[in-house]
C-alpha positions in Angstrom: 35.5 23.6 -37.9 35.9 24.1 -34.5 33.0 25.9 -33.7 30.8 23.1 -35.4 28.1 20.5 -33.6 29.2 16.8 -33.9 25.9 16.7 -35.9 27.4 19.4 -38.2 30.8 17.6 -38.5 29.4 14.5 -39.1 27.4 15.8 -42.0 30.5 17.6 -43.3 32.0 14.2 -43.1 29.5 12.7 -45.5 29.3 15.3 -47.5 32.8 14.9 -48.0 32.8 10.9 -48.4 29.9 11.5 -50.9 32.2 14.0 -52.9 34.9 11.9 -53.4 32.7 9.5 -54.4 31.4 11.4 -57.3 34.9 12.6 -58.2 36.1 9.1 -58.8 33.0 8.5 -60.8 33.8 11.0 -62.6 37.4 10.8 -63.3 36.9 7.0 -64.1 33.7 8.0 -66.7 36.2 11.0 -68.1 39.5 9.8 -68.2 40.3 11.9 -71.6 39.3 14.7 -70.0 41.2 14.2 -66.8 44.1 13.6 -68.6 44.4 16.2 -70.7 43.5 18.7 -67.3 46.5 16.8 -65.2 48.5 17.7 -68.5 47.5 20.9 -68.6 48.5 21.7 -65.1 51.3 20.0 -65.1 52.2 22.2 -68.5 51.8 25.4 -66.4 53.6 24.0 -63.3 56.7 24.1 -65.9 56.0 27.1 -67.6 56.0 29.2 -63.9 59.4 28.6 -61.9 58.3 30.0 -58.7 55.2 27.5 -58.1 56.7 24.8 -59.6 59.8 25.3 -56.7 56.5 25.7 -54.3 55.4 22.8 -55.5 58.5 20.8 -55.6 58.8 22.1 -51.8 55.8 20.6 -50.3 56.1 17.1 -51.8 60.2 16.8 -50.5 58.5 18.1 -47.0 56.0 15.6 -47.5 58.3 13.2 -48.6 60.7 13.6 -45.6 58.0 14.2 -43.2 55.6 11.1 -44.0 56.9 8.4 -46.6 60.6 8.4 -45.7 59.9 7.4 -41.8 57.2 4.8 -42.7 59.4 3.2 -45.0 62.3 3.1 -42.6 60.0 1.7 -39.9 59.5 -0.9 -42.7 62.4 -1.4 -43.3 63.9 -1.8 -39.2 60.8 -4.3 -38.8 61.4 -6.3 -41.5 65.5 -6.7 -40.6 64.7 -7.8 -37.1 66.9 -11.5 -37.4 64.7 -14.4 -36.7 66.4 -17.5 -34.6 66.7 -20.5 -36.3 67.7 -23.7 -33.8 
């Protein structure tokens, strides 16, 4: 994406937006559906131990790199003692 215009990104941008869009649409129009896909996926995830360890690796990474130091920002704001006279 590098080599791209800012016209170019900028469309790539809205094409983007607009594809997200229409994925929600279509998830929220097909829920059975997109249950029983997540299941599905979820069903081979279990079935093959080496991608579900890949798997379990990159949300802990996320987790630790991500949601753990945002919650304990959170957390050291909100303990900051307030004076009361």
């Amino acid at each position: 994406m590098d080599n791209l215009t800012d016209a170019e990104k900028e469309q790539a941008i809205r094409y983007y937006i607009s594809h997200k869009k229409c994925m929600r649409e279509y998830q929220q129009r097909n829920k059975e559906k997109t249950k029983e896909r997540n299941q599905k996926y979820l069903e081979e995830l279990k079935n093959d131990p080496e991608r579900r360890q890949k798997y379990l690796d990159k949300k802990r990474e996320y987790y630790l790199s991500k949601t753990k130091p945002k919650l304990e920002a959170l957390k050291n704001q909100n303990q900051v003692e307030i004076p009361v006279n």
